[in-house]
DRENTOR-787643 format. One record per residue: residue in three letters; x, y, z of N, C-alpha, C in turn; residue number from 0. Coordinates in nm, 2 decimals, m for minus. Layout:
// residues N
REC   residuo      n_u      n_v      n_w     ca_u     ca_v     ca_w      c_u      c_v      c_w   num
REC       ALA        X        Y        Z        X        Y        Z        X        Y        Z   NUM
...
***
This chain:
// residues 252
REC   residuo      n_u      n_v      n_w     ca_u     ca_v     ca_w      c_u      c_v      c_w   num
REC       UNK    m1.60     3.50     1.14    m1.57     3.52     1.00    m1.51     3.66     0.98     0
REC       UNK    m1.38     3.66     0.91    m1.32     3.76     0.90    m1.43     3.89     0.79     1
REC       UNK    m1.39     4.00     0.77    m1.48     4.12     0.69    m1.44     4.05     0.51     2
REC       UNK    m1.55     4.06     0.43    m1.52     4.07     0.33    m1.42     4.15     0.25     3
REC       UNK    m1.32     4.13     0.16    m1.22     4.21     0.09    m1.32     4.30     0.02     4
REC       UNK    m1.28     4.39     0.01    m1.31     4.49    m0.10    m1.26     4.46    m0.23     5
REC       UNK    m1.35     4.49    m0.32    m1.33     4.48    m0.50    m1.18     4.48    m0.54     6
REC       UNK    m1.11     4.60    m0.45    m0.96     4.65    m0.48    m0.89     4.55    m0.44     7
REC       UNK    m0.88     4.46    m0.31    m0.85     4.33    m0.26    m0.89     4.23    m0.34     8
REC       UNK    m0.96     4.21    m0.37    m1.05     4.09    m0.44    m0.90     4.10    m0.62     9
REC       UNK    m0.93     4.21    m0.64    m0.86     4.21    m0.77    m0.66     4.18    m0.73    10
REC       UNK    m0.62     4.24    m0.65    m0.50     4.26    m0.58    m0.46     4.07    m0.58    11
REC       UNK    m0.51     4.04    m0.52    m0.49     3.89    m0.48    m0.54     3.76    m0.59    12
REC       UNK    m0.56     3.85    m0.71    m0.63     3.76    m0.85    m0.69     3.64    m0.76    13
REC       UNK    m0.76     3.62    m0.71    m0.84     3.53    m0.63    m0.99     3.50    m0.74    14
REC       UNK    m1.04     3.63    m0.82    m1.12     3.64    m0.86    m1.20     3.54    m0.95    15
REC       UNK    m1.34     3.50    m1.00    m1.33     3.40    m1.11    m1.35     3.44    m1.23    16
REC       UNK    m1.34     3.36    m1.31    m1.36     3.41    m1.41    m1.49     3.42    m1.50    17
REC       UNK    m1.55     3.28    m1.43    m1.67     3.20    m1.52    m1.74     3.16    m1.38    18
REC       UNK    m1.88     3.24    m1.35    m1.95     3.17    m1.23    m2.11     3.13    m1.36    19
REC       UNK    m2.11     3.07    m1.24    m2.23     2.97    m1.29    m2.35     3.00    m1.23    20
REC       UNK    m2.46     3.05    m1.23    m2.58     3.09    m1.11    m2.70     2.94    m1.14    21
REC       UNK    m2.73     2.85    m1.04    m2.91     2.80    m1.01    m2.99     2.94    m0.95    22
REC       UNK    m3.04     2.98    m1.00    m3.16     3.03    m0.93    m3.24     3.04    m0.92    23
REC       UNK    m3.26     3.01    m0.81    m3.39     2.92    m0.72    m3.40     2.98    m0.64    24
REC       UNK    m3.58     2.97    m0.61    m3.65     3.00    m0.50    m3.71     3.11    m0.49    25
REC       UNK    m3.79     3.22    m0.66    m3.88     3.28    m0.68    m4.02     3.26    m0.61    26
REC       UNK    m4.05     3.08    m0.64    m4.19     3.05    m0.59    m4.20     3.06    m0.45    27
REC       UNK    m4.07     3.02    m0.36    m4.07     3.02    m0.20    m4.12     3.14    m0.19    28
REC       UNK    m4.04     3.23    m0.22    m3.98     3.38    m0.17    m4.09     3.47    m0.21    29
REC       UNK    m4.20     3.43    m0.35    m4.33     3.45    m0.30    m4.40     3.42    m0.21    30
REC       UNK    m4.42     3.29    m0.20    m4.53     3.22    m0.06    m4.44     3.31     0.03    31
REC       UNK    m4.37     3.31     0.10    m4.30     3.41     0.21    m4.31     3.53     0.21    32
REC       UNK    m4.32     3.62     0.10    m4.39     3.73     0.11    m4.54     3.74     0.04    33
REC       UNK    m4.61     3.67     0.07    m4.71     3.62     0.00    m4.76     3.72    m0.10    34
REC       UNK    m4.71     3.72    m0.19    m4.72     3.73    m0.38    m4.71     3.66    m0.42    35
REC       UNK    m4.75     3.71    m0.54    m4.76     3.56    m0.68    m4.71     3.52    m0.72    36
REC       UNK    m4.67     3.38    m0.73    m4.58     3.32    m0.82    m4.51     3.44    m0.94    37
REC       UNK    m4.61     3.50    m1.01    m4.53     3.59    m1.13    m4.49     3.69    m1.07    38
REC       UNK    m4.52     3.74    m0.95    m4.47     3.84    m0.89    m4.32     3.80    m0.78    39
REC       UNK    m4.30     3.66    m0.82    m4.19     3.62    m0.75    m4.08     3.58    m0.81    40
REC       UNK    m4.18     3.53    m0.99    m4.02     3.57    m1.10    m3.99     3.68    m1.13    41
REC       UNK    m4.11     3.81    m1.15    m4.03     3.89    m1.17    m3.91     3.98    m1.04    42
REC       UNK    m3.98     3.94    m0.95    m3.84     3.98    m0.85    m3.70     3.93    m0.91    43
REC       UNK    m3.72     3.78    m0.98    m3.60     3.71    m0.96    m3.50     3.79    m1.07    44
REC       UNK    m3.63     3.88    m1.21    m3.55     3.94    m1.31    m3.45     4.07    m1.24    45
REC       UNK    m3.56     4.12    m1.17    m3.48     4.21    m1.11    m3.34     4.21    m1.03    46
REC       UNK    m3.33     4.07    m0.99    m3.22     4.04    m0.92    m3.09     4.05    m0.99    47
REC       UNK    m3.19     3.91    m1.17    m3.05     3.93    m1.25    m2.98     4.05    m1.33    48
REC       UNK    m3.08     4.18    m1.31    m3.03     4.31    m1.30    m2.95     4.34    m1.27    49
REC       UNK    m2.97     4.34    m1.10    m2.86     4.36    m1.04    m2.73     4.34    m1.06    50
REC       UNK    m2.75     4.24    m1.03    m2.58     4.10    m1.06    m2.55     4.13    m1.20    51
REC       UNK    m2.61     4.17    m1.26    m2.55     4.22    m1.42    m2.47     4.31    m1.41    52
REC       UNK    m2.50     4.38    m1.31    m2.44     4.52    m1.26    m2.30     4.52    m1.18    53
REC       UNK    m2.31     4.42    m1.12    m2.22     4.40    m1.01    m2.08     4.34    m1.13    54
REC       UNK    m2.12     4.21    m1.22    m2.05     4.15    m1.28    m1.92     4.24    m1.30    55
REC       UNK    m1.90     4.39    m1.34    m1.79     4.41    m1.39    m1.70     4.46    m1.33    56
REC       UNK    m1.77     4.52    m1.18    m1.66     4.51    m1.07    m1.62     4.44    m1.02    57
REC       UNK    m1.59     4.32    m1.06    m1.50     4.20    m1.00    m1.46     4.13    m1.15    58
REC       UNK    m1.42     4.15    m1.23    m1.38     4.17    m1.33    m1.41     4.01    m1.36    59
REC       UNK    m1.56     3.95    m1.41    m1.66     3.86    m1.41    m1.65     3.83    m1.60    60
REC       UNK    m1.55     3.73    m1.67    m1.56     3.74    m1.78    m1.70     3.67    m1.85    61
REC       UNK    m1.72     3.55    m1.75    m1.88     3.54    m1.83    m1.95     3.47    m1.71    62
REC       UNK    m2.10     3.50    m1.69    m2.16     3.48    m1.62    m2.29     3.42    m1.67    63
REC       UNK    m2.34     3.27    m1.64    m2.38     3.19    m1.70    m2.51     3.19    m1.57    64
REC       UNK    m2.62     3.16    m1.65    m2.76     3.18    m1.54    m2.87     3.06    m1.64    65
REC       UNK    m2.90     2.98    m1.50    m2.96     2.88    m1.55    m3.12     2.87    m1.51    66
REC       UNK    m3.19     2.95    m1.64    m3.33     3.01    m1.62    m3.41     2.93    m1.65    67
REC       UNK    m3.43     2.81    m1.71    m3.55     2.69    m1.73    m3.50     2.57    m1.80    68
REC       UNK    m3.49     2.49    m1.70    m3.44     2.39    m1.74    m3.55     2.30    m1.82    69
REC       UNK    m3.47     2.20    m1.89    m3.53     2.06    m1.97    m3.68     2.01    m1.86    70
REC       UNK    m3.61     1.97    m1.74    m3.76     1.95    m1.63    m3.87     2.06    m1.62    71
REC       UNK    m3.86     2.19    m1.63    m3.91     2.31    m1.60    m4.10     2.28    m1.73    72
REC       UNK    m4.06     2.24    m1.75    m4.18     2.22    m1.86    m4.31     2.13    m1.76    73
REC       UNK    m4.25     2.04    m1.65    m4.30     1.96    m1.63    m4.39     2.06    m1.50    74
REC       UNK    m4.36     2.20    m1.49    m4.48     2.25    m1.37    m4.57     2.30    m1.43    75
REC       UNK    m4.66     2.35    m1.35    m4.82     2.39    m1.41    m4.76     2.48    m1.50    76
REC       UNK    m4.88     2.47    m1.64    m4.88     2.53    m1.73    m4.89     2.71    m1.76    77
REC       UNK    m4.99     2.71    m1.60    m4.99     2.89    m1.63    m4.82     2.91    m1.58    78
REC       UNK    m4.75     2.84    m1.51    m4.65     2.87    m1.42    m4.56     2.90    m1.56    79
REC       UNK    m4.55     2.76    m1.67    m4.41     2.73    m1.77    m4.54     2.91    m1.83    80
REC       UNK    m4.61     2.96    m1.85    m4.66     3.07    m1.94    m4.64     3.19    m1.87    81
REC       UNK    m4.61     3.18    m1.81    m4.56     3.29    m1.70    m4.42     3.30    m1.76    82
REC       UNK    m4.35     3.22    m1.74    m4.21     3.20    m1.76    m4.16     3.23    m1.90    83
REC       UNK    m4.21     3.21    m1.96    m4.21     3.24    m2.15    m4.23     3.40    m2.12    84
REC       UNK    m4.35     3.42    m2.07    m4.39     3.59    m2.13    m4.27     3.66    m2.02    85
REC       UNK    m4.23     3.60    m1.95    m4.12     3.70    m1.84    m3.97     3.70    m1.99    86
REC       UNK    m3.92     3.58    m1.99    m3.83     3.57    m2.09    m3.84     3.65    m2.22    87
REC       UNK    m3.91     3.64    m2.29    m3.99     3.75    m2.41    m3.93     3.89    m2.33    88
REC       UNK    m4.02     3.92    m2.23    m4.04     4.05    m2.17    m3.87     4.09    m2.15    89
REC       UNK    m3.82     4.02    m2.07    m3.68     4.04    m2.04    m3.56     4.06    m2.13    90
REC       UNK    m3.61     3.99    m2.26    m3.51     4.01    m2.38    m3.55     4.13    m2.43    91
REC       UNK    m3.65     4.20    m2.44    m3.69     4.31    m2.52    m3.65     4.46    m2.42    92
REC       UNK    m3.66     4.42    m2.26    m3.70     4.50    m2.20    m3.47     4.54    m2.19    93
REC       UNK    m3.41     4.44    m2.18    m3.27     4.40    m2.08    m3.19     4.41    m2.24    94
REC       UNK    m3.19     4.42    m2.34    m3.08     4.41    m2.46    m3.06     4.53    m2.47    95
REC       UNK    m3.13     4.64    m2.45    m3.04     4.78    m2.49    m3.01     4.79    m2.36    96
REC       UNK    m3.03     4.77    m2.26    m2.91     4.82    m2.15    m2.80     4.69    m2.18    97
REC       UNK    m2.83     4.61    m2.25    m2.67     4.50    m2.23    m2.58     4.59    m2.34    98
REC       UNK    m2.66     4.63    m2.47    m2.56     4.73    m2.57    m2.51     4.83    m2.54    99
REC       UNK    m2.58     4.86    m2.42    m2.56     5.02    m2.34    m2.38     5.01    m2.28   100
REC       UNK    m2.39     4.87    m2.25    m2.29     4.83    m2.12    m2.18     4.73    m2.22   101
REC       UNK    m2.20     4.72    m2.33    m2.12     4.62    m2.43    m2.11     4.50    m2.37   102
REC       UNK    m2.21     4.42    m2.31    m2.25     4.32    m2.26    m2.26     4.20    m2.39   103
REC       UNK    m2.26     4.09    m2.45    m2.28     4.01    m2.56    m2.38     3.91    m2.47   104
REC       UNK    m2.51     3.89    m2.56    m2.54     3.79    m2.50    m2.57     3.64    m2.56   105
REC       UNK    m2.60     3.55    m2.48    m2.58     3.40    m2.59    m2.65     3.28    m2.57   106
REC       UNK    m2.74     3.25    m2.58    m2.82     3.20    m2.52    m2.81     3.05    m2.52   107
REC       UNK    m2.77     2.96    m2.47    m2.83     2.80    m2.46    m2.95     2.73    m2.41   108
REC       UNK    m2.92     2.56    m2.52    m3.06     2.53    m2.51    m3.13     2.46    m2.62   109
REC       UNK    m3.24     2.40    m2.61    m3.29     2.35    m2.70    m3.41     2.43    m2.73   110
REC       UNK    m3.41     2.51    m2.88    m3.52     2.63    m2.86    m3.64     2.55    m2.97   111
REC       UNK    m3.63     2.44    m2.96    m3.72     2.36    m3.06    m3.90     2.42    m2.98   112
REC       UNK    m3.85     2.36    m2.85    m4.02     2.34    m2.82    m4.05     2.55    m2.77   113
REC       UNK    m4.02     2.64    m2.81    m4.08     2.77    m2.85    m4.13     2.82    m2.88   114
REC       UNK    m4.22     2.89    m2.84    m4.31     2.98    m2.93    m4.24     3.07    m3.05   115
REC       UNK    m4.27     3.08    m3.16    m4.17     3.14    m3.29    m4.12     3.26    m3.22   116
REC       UNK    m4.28     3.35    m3.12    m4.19     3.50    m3.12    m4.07     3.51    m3.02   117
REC       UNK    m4.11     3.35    m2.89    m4.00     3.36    m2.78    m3.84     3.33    m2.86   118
REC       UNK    m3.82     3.24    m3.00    m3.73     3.23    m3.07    m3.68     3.33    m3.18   119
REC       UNK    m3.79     3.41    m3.20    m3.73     3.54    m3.26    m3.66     3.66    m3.21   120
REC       UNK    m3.71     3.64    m3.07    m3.65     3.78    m2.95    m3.53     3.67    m2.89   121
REC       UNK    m3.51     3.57    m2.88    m3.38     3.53    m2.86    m3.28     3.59    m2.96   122
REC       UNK    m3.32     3.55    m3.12    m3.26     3.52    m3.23    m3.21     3.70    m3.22   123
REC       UNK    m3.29     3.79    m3.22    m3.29     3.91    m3.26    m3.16     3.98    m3.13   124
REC       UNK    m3.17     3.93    m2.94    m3.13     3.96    m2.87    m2.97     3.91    m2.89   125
REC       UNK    m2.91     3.83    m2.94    m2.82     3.76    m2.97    m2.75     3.84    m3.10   126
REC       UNK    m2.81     3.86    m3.22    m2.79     3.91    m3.29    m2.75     4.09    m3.29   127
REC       UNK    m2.77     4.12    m3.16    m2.80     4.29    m3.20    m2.67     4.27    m3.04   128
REC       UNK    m2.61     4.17    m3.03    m2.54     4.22    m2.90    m2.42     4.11    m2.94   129
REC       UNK    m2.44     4.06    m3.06    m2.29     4.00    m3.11    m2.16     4.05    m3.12   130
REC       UNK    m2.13     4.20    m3.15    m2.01     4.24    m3.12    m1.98     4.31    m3.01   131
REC       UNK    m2.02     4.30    m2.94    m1.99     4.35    m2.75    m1.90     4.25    m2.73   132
REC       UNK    m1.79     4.31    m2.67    m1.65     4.28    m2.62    m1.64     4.32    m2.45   133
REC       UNK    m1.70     4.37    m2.37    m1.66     4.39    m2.22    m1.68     4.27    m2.18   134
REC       UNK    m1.79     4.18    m2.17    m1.81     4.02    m2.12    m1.94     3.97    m2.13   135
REC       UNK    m1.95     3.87    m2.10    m2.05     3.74    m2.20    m2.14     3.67    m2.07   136
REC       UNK    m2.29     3.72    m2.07    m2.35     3.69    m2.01    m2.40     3.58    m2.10   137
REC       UNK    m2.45     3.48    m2.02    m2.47     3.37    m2.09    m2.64     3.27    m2.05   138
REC       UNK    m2.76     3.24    m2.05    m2.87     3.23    m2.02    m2.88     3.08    m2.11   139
REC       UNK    m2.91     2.99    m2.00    m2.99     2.88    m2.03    m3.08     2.85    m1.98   140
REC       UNK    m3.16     2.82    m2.20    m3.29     2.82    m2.12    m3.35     2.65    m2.21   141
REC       UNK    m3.43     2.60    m2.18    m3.47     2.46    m2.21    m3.34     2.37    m2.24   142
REC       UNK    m3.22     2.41    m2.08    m3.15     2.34    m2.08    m3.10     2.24    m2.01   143
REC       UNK    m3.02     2.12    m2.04    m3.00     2.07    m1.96    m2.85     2.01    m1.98   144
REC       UNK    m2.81     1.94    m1.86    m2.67     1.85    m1.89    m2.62     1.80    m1.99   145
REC       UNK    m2.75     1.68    m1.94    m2.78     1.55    m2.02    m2.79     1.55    m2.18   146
REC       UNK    m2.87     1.68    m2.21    m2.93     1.72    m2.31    m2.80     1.78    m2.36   147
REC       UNK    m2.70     1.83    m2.34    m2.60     1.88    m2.41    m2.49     1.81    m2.42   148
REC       UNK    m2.49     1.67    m2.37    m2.42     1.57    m2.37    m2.49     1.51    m2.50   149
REC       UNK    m2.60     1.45    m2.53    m2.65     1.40    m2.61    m2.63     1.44    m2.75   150
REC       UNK    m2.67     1.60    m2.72    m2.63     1.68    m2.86    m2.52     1.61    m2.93   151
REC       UNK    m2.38     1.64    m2.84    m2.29     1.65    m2.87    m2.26     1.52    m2.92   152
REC       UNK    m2.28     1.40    m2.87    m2.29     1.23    m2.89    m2.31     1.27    m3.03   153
REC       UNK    m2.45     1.31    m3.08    m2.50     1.31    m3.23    m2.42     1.35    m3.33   154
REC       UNK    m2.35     1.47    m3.27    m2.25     1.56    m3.35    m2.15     1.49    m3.39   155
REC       UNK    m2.13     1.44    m3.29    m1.96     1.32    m3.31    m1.97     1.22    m3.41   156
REC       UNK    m2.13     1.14    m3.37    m2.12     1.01    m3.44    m2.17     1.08    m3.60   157
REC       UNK    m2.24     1.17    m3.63    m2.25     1.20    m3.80    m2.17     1.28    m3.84   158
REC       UNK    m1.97     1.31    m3.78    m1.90     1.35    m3.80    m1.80     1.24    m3.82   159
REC       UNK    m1.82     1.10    m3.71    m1.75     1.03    m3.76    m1.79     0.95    m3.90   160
REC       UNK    m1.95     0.95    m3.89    m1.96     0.89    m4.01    m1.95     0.96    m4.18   161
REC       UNK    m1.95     1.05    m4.18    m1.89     1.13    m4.30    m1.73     1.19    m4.27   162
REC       UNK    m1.64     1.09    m4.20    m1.53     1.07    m4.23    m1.46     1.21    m4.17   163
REC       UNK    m1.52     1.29    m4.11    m1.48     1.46    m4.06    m1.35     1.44    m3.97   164
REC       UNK    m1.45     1.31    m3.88    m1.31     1.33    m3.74    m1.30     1.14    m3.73   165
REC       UNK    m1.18     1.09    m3.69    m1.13     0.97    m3.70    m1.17     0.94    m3.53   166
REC       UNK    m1.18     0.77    m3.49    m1.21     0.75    m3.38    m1.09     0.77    m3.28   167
REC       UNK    m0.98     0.79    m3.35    m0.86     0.82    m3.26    m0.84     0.98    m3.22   168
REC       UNK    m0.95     1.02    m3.31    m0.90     1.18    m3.23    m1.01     1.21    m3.17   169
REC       UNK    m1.12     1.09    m3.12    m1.20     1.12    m2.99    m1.14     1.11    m2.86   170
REC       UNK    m1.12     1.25    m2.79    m1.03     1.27    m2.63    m1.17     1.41    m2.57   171
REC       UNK    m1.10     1.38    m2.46    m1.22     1.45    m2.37    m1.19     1.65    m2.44   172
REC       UNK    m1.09     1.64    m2.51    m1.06     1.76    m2.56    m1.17     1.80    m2.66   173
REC       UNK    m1.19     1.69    m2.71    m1.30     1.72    m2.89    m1.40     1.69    m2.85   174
REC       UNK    m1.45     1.60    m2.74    m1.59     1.60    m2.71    m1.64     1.77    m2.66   175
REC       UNK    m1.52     1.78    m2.57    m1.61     1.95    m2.51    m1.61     2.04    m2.61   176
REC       UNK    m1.55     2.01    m2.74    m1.59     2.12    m2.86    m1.70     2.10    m2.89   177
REC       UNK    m1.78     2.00    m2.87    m1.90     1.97    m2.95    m2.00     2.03    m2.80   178
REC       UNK    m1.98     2.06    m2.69    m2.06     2.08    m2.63    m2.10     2.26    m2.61   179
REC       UNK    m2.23     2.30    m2.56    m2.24     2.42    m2.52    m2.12     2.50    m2.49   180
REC       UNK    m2.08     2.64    m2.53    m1.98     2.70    m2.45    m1.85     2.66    m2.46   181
REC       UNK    m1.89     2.55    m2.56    m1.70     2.47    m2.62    m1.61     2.63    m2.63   182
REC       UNK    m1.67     2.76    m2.67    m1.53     2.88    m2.71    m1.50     2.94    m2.56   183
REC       UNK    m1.55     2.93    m2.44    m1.56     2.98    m2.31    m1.48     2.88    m2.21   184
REC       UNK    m1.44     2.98    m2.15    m1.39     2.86    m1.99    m1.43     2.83    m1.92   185
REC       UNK    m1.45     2.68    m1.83    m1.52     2.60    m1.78    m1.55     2.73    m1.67   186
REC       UNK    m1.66     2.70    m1.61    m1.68     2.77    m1.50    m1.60     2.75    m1.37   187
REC       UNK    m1.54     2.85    m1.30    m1.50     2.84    m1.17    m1.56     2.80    m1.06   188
REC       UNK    m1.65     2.92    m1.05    m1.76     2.91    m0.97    m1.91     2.88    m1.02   189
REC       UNK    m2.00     2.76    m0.90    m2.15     2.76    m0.95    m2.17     2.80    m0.82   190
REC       UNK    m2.25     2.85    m0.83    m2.34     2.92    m0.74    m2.53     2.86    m0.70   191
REC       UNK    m2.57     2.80    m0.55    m2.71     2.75    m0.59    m2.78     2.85    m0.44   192
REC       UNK    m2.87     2.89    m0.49    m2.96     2.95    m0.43    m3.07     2.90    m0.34   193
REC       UNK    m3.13     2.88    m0.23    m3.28     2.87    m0.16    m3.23     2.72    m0.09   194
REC       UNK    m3.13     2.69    m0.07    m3.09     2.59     0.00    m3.06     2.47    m0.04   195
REC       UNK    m3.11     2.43    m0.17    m3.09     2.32    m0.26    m2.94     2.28    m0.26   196
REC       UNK    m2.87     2.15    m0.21    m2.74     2.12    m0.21    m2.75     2.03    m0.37   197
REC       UNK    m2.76     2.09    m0.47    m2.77     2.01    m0.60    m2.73     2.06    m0.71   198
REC       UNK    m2.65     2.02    m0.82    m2.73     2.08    m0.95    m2.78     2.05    m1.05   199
REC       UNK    m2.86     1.99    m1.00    m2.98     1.97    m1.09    m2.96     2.01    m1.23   200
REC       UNK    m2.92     1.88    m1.31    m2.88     1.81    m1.43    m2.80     1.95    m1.54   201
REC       UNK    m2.74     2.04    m1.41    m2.66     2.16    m1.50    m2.51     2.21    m1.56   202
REC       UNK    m2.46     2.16    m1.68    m2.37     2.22    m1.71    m2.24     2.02    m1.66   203
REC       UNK    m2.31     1.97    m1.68    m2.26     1.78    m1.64    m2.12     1.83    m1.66   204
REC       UNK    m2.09     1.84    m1.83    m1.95     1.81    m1.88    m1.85     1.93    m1.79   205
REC       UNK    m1.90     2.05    m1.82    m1.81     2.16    m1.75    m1.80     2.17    m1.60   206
REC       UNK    m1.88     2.12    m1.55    m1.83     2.12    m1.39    m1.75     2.00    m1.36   207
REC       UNK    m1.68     2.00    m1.45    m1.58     1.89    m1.35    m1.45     1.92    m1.28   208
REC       UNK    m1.44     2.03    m1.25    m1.37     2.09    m1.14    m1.40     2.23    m1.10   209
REC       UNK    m1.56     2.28    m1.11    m1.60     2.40    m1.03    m1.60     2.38    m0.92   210
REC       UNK    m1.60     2.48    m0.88    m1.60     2.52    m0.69    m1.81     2.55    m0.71   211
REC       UNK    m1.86     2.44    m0.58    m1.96     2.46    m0.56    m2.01     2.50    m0.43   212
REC       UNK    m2.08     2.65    m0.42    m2.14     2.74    m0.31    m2.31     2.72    m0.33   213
REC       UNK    m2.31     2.73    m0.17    m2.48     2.66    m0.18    m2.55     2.80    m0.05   214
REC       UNK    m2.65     2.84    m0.06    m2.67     2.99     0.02    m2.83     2.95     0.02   215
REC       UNK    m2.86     2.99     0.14    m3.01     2.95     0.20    m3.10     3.10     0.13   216
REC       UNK    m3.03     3.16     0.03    m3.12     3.30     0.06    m3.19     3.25    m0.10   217
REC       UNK    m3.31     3.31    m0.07    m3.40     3.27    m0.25    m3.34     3.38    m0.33   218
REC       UNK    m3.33     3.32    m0.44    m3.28     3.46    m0.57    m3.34     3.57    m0.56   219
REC       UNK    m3.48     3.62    m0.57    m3.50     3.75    m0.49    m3.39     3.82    m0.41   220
REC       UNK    m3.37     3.73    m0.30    m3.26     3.83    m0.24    m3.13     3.82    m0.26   221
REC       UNK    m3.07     3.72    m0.36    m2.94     3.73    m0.32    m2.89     3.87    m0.46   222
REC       UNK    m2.81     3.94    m0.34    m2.77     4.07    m0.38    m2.60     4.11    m0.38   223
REC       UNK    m2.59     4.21    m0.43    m2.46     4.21    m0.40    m2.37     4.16    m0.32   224
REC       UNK    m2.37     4.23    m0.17    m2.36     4.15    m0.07    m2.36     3.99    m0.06   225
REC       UNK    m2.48     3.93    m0.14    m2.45     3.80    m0.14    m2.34     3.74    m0.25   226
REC       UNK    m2.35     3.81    m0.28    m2.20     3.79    m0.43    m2.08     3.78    m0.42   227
REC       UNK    m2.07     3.91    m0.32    m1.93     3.94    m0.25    m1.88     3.80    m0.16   228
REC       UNK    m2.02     3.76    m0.08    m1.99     3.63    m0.01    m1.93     3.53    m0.06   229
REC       UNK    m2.00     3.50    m0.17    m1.96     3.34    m0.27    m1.80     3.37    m0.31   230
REC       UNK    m1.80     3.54    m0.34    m1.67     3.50    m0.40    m1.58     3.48    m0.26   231
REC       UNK    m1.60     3.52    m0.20    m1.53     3.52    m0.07    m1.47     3.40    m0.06   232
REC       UNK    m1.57     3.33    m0.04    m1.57     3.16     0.02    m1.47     3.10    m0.10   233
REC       UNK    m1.48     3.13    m0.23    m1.41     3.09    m0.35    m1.23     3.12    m0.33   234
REC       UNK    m1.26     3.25    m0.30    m1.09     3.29    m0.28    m1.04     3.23    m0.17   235
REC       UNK    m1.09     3.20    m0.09    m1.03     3.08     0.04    m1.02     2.94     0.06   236
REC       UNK    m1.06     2.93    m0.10    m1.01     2.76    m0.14    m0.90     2.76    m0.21   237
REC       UNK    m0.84     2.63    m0.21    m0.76     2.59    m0.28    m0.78     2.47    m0.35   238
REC       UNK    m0.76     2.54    m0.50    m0.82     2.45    m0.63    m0.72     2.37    m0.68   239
REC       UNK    m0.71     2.21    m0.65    m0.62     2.15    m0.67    m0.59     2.08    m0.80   240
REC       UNK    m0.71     2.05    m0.86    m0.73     1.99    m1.02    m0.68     1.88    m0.99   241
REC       UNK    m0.62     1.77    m0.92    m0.62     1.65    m0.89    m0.48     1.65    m0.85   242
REC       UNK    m0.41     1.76    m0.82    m0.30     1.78    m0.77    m0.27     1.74    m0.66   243
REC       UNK    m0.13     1.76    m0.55    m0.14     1.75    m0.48    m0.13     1.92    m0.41   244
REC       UNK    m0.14     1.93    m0.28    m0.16     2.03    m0.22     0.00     2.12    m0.25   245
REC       UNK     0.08     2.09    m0.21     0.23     2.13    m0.25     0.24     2.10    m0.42   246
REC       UNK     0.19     2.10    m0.52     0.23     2.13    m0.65     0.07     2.22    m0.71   247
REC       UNK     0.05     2.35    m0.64    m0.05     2.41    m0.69    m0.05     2.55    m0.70   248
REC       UNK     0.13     2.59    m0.67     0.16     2.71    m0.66     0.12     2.82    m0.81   249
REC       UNK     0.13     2.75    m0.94     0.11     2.78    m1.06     0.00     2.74    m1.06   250
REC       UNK    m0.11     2.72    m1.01    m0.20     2.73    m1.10    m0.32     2.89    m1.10   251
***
């Protein structure tokens, strides 16, 4: 395998994405393997998305979407989902003045129904105090899912069509994705899955229907820069056809 491009390369050759998508997975392994605690193996994982927060703007990363507890995620042990709340809390309070530091906006998806008021106030408040940041849009889903944002959207349509808002002729795959998560954002380029998992597990349904999907044996704990530079790597040496053929892809 040839050397990775440098940042300057990476930009030179607009190869770059625009919209990556992170699973990350593999906190609990990457404890048992270094044998620490489960909470000592999410908080590594905060630490990671530090990092990569950091990395985001030298590769000129317009939003980067991190998928931190999904709709199933409720279903593991309870101290585990209470671990996971008090990290979240902890991370919005601890991670929003450095995102205003860095003109970061942040935005959170999700169903915030089943929350504790204060985990829904420190969303509410982290969202709010980083609304006019303009460098780029980190984006966290949390009690989210596909399915679940497909459903939403069903609801939205059908008590839009019934108070006459929108007609059944101007339902196109165009107006459904307005009704979905991230409808003002661009579909993601790149997903990214972490700890070996070849899946993605019920994330982001409607918008990946033409991401480029990278799968990396390393647990979120470790994936680091370095591993970043990799994914994009592998990304800039495809070729993204969108149902084209191979000779009519020169524009895209």
């Amino acid at each position: 395998m040839s050397s990775i491009p440098s940042r300057e390369e990476f930009k030179k050759q607009r190869t770059l994405p625009r919209h990556v998508a992170i699973v990350m997975d593999g906190n609990s392994r990457w404890a048992t393997a270094n044998r620490k605690s489960v909470r000592a193996g999410h908080k590594a994982g905060v630490d990671a998305v530090r990092e990569l927060i950091e990395c985001c703007p030298k590769y000129d990363i317009e939003v980067l979407t991190l998928f931190a507890f999904s709709t199933e995620n409720w279903q593991r042990p309870a101290r585990e989902v209470k671990t996971l709340l008090a990290l979240l809390s902890w991370a919005l309070r601890a991670e929003t003045p450095r995102l205003n530091k860095n003109n970061v906006r942040l935005k959170i998806i999700g169903n915030r129904d089943n929350f504790p008021p204060r985990v829904i106030a420190r969303i509410e408040e982290a969202e709010r105090l980083t609304a006019g940041n303009t460098a780029w849009t980190l984006v966290v889903a949390v009690d989210y899912g596909g399915r679940w944002d497909l459903s939403q959207a069903t609801k939205q349509i059908a008590l839009d069509l019934a108070s006459n808002k929108i007609s059944e002729q101007q339902i196109t795959p165009e107006l459904i994705g307005q009704y979905t998560c991230l409808s003002d954002m661009p579909d993601p380029d790149l997903c990214i899955r972490t700890a070996g998992d070849h899946r993605i597990s019920n994330f982001m349904l409607w918008q990946f229907a033409y991401t480029e999907l990278y799968f990396t044996d390393l647990f979120w704990p470790d994936f680091d820069e370095q591993a970043f530079k990799a994914a994009l790597y592998e990304f800039a040496s495809r070729q993204r056809r969108f149902g084209k053929r191979d000779d009519d892809t020169s524009n895209e």
